[in-house]
Backbone as JSON Lines, residues from 0, in Angstrom:
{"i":0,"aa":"X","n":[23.57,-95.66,70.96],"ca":[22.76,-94.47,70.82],"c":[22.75,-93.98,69.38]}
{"i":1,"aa":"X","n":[24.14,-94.0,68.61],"ca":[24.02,-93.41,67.54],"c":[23.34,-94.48,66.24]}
{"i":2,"aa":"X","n":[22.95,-95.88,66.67],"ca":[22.55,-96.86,66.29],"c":[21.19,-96.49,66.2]}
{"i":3,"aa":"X","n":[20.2,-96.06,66.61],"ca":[18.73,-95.59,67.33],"c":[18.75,-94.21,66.48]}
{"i":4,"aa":"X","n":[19.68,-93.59,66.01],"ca":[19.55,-92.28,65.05],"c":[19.83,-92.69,63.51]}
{"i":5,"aa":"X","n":[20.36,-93.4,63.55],"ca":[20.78,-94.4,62.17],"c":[19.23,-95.06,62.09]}
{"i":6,"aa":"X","n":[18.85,-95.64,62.32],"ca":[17.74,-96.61,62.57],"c":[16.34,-95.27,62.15]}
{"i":7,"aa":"X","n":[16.28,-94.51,63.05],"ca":[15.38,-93.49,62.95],"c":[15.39,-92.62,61.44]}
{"i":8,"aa":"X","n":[16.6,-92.46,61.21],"ca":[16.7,-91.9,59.8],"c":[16.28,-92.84,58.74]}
{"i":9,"aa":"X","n":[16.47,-94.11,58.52],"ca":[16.02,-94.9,58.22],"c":[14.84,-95.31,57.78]}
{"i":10,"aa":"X","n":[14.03,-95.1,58.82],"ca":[12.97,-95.19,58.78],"c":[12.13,-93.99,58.06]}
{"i":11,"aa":"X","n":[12.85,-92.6,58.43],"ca":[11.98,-91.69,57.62],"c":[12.34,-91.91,56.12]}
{"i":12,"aa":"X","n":[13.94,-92.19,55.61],"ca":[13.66,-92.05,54.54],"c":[13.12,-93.25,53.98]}
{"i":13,"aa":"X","n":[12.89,-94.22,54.02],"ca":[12.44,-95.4,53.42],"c":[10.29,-95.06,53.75]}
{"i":14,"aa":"X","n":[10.38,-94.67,54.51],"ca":[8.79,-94.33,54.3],"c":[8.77,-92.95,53.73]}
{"i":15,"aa":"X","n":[9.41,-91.94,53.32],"ca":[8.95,-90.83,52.73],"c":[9.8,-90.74,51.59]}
{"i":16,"aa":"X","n":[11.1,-90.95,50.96],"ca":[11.6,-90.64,49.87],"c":[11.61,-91.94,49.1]}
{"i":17,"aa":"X","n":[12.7,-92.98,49.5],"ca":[12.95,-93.7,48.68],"c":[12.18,-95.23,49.04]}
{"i":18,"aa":"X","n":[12.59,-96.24,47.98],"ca":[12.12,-97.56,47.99],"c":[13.5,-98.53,48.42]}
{"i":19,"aa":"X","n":[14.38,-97.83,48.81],"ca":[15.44,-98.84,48.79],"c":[15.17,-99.65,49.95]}
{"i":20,"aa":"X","n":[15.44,-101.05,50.7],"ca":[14.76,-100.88,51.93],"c":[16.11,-100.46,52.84]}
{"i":21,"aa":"X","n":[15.92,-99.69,53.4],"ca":[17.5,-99.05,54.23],"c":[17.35,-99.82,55.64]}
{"i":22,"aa":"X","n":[16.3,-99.86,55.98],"ca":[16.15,-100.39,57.24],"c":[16.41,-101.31,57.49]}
{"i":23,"aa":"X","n":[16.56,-102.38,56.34],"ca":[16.67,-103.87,56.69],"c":[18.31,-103.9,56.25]}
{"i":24,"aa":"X","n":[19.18,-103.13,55.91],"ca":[20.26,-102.64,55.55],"c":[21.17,-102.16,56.98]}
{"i":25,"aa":"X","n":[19.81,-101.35,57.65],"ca":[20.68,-101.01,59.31],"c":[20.48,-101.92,60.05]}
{"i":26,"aa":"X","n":[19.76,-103.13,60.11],"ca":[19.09,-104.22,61.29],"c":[20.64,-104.95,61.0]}
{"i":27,"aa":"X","n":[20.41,-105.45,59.37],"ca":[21.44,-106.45,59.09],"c":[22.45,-106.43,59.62]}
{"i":28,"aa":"X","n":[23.21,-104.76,59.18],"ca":[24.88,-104.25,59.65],"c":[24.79,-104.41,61.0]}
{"i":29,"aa":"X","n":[24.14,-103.51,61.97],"ca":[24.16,-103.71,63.48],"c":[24.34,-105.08,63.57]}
{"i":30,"aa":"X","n":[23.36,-105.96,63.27],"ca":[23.49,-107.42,63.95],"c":[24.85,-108.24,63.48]}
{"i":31,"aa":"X","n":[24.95,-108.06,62.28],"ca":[26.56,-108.52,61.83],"c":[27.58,-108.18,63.23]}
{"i":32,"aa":"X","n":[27.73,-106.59,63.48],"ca":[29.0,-105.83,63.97],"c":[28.68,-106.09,65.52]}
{"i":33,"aa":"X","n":[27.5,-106.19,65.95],"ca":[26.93,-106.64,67.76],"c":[26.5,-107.86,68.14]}
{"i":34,"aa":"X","n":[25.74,-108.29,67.27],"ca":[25.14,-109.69,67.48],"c":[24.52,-109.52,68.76]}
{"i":35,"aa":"X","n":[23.78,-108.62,69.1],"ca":[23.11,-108.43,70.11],"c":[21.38,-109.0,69.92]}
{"i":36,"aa":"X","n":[21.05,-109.98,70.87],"ca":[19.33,-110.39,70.43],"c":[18.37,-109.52,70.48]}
{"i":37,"aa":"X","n":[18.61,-108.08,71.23],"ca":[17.99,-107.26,71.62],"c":[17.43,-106.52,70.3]}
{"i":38,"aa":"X","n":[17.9,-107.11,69.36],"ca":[17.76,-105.98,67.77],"c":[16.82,-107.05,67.18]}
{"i":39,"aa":"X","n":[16.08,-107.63,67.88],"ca":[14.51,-108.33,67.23],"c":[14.18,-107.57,67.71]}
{"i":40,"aa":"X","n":[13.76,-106.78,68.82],"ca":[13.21,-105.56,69.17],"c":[12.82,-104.7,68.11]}
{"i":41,"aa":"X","n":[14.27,-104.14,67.96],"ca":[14.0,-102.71,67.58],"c":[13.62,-103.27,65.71]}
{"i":42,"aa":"X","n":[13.48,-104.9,65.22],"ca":[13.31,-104.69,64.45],"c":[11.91,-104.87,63.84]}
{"i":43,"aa":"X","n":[11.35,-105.52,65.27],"ca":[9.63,-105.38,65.14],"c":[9.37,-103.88,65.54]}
{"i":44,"aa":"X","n":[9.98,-102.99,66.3],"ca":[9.17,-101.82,66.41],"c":[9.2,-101.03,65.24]}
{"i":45,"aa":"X","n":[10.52,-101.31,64.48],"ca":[10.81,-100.6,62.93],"c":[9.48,-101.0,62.08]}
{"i":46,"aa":"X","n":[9.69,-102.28,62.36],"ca":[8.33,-102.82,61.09],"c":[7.3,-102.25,61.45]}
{"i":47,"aa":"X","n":[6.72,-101.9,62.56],"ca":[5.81,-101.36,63.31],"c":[5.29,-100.0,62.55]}
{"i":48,"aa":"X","n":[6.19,-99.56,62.71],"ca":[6.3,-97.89,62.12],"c":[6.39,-97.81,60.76]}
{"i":49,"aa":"X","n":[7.08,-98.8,60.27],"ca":[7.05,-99.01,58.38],"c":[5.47,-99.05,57.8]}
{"i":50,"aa":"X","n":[5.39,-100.21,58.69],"ca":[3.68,-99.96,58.25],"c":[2.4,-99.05,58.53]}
{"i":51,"aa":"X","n":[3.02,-98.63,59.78],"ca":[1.77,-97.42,59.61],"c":[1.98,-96.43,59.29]}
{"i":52,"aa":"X","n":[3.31,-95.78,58.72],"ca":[3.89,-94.89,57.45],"c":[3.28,-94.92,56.16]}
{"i":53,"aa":"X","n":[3.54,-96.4,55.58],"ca":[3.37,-96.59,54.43],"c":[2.24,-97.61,54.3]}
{"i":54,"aa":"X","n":[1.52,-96.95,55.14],"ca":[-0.32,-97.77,55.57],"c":[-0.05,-98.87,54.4]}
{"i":55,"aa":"X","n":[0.71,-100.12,55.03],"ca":[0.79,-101.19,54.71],"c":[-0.36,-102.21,55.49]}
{"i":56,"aa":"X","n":[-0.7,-103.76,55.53],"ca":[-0.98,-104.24,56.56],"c":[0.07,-105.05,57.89]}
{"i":57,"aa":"X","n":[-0.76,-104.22,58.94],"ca":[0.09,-104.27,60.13],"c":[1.17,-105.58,60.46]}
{"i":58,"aa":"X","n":[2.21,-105.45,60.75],"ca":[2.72,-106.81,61.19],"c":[3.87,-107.45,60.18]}
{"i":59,"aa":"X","n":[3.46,-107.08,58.91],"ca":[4.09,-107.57,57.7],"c":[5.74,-107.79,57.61]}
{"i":60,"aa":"X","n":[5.68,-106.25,58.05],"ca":[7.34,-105.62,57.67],"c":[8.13,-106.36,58.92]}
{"i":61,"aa":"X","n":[7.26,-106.23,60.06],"ca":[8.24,-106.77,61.69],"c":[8.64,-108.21,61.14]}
{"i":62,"aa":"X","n":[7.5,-109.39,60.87],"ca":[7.83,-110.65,60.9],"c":[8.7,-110.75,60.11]}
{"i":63,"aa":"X","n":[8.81,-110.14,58.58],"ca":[9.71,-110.2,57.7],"c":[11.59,-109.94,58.12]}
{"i":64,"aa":"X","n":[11.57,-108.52,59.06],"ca":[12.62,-108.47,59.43],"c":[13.11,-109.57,60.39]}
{"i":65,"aa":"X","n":[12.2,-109.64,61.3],"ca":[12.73,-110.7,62.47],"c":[12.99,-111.71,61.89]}
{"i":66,"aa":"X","n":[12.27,-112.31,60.65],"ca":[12.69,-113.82,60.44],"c":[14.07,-113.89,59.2]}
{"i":67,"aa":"X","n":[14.07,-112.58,58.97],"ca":[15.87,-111.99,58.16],"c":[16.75,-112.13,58.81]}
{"i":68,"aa":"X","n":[16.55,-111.44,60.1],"ca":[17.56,-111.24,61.47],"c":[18.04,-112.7,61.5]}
{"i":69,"aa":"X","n":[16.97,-113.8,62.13],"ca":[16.47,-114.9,62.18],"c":[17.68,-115.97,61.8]}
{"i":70,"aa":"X","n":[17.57,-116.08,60.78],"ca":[18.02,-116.43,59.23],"c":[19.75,-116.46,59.22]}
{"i":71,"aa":"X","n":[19.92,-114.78,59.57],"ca":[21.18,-114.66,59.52],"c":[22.02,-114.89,61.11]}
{"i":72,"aa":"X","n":[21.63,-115.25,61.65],"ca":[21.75,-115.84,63.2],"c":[22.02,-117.26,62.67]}
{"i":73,"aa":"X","n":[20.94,-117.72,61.86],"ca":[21.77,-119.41,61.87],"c":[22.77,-119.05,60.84]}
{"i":74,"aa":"X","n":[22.78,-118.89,60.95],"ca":[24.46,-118.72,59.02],"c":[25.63,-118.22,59.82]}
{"i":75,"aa":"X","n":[25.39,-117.45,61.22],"ca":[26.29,-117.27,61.77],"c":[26.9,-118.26,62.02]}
{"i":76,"aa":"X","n":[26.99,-119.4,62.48],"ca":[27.27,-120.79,62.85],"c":[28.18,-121.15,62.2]}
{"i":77,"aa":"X","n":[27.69,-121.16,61.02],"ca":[28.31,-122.14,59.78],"c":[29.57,-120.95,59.14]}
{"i":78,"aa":"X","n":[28.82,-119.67,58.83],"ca":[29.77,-118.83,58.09],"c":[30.66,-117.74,58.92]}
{"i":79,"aa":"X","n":[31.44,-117.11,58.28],"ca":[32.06,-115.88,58.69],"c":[31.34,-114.86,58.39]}
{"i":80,"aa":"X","n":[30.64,-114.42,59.01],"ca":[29.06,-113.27,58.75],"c":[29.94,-111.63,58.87]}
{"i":81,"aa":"X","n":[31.29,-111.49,59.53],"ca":[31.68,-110.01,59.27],"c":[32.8,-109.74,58.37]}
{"i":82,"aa":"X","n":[31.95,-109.91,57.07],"ca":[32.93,-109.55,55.68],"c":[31.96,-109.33,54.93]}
{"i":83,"aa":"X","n":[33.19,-108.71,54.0],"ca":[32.11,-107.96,52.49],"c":[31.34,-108.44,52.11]}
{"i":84,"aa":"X","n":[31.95,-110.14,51.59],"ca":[31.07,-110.41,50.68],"c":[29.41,-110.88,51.52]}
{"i":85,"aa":"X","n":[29.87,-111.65,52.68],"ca":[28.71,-111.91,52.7],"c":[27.2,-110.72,53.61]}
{"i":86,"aa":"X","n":[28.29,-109.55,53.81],"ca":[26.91,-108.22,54.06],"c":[26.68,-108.03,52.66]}
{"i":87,"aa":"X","n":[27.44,-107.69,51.48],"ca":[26.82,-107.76,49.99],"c":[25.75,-108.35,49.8]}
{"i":88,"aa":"X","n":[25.91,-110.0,49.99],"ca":[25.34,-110.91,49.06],"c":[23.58,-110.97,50.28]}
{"i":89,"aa":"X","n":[23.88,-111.24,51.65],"ca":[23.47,-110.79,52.75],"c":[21.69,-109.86,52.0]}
{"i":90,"aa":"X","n":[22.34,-108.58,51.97],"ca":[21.9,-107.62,52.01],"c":[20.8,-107.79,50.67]}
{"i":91,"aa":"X","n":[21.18,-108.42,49.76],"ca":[20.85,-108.44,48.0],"c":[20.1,-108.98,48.15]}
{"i":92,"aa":"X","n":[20.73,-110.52,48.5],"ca":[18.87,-111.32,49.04],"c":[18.19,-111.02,49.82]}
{"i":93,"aa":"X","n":[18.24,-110.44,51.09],"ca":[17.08,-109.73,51.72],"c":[16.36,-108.98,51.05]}
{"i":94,"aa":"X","n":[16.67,-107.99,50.28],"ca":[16.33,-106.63,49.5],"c":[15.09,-107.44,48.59]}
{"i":95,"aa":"X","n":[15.7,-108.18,47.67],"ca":[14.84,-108.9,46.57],"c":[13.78,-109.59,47.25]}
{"i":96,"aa":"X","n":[13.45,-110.65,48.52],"ca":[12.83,-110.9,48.62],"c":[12.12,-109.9,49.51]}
{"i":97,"aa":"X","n":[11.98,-108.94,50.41],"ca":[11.57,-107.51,51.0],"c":[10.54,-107.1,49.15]}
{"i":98,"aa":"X","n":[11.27,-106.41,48.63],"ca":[10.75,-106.23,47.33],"c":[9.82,-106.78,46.71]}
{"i":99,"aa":"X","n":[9.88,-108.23,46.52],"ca":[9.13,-109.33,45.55],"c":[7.77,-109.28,46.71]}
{"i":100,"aa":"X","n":[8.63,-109.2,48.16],"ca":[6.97,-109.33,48.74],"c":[6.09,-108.2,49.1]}
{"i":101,"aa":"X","n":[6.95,-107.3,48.77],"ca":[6.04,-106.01,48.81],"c":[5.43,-105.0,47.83]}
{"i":102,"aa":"X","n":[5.97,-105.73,46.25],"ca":[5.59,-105.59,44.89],"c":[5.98,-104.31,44.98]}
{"i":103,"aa":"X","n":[7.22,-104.01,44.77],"ca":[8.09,-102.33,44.57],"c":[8.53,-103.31,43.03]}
{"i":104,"aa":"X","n":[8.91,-102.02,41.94],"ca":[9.24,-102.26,40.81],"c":[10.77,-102.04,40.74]}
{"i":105,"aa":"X","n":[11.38,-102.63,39.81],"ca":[13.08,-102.41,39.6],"c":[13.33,-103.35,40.89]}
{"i":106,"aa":"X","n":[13.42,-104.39,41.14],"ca":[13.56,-105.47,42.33],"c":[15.33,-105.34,41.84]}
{"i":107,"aa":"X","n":[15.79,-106.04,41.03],"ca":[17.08,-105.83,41.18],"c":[17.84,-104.79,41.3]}
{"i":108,"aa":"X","n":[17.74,-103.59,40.26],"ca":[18.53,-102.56,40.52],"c":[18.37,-101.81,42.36]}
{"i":109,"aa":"X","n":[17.19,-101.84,42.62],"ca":[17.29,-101.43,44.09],"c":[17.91,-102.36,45.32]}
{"i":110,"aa":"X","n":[17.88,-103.34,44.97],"ca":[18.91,-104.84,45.48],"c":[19.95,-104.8,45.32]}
{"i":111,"aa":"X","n":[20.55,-104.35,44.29],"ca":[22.1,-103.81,44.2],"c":[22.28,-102.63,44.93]}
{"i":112,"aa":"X","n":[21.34,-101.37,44.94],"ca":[21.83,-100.12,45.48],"c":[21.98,-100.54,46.85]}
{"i":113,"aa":"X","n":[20.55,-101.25,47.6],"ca":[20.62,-101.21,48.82],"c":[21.8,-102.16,49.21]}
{"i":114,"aa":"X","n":[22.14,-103.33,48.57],"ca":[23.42,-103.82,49.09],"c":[24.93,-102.97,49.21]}
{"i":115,"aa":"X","n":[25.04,-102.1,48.24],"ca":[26.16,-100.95,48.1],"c":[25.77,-100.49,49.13]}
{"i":116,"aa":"X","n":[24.49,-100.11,49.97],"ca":[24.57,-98.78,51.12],"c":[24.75,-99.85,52.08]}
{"i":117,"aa":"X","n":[24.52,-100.97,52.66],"ca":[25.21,-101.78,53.57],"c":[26.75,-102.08,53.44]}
{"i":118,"aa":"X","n":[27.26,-102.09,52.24],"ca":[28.48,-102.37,52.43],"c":[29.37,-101.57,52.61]}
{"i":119,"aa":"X","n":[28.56,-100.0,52.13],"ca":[29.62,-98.81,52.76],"c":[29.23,-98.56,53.96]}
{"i":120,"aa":"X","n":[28.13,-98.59,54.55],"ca":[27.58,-98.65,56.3],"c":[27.99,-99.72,56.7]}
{"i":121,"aa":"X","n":[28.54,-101.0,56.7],"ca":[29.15,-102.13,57.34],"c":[30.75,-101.3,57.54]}
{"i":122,"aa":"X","n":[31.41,-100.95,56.31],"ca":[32.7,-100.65,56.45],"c":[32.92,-99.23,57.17]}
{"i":123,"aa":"X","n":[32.15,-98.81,56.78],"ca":[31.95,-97.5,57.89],"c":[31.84,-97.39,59.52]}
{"i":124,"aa":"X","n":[30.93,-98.34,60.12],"ca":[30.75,-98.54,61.29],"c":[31.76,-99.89,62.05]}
{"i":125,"aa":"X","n":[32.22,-100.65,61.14],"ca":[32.95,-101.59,61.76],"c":[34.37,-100.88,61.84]}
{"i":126,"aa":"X","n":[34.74,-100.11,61.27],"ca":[36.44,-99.3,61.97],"c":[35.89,-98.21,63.02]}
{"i":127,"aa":"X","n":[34.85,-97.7,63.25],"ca":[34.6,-96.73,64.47],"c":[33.88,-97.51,65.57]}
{"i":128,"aa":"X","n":[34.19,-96.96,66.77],"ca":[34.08,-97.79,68.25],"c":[32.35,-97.01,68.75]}
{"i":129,"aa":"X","n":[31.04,-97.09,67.55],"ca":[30.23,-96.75,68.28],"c":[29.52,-97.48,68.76]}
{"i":130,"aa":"X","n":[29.82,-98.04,69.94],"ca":[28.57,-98.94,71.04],"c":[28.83,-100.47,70.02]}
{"i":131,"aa":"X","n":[30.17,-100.56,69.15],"ca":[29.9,-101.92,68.03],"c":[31.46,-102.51,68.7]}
{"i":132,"aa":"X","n":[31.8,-104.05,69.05],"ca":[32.49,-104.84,69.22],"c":[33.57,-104.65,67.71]}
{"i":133,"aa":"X","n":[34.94,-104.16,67.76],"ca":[35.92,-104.52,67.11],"c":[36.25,-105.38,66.79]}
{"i":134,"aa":"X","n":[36.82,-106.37,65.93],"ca":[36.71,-107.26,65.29],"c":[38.62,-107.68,65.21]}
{"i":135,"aa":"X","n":[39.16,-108.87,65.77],"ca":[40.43,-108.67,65.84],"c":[41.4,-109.22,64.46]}
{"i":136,"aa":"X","n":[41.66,-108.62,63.41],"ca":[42.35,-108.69,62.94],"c":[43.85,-108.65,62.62]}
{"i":137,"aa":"X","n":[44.72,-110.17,62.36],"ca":[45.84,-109.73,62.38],"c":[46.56,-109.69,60.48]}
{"i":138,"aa":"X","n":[47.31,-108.12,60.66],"ca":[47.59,-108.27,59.01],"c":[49.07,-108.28,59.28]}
{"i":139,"aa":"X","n":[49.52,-109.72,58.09],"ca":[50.86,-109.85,58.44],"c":[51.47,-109.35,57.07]}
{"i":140,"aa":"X","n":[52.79,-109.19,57.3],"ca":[53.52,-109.0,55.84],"c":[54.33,-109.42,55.66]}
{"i":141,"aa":"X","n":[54.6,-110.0,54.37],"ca":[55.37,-111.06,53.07],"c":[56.17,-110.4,53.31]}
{"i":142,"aa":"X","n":[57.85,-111.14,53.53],"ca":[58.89,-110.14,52.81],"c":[59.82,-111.23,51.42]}
């Protein structure tokens, strides 16, 4: 639930204040921390609404996210998808190419910001139990 208010905020500010893309920042983290398939959904209805916000042409923003989502579903396989580096690095390349295809200016510096707001929203939501699968870590110590 509090995923769907995250998501919603999201959406307003990325269509009314800023250019960062935040949204593809909340699809990413959720799917990292749930891995739930159900978030192609909500990430064509996001695109949905991106574009008729920011009277883009229709369709653009959904396929883009879904085939991000997509993307990072196969890498799950191969990689360890719930760590820093790779929601950082994750997040940077999504951003840049989101950007490059939607001709926003400053492609990198907003690729860096928006990767910083995933990696403090990844670390943020992966130690609290909202509606997100805990992750079992064991930390041992040297003596």
């Amino acid at each position: 639930m509090s995923y769907l208010f995250f998501l919603i905020l999201a959406i307003l500010l990325e269509a009314t204040v800023i250019s960062i893309p935040i949204v593809l920042d909340v699809l990413l983290v959720y799917f990292i921390l749930s891995k739930k398939s159900r978030l192609l959904i909500f990430a064509f209805v996001a695109g949905i609404i991106l574009d008729i916000l920011r009277i883009r042409v229709l369709g653009l923003t959904s396929i883009f996210f879904m085939v991000f989502i997509l993307l990072v579903f196969l890498y799950e396989k191969k990689f360890e998808i719930a760590t820093y580096p790779f929601v950082f690095f994750a997040a940077f390349l999504g951003g840049i190419w989101y950007l490059l295809l939607f001709g926003y200016g400053y492609v990198l510096e907003q690729a860096v910001g928006g990767s910083m707001i995933a990696v403090l929203m990844f670390k943020g939501l992966s130690g609290s139990n909202i509606g997100i699968q805990n992750s079992k870590v064991k930390i041992q110590k040297y003596k």
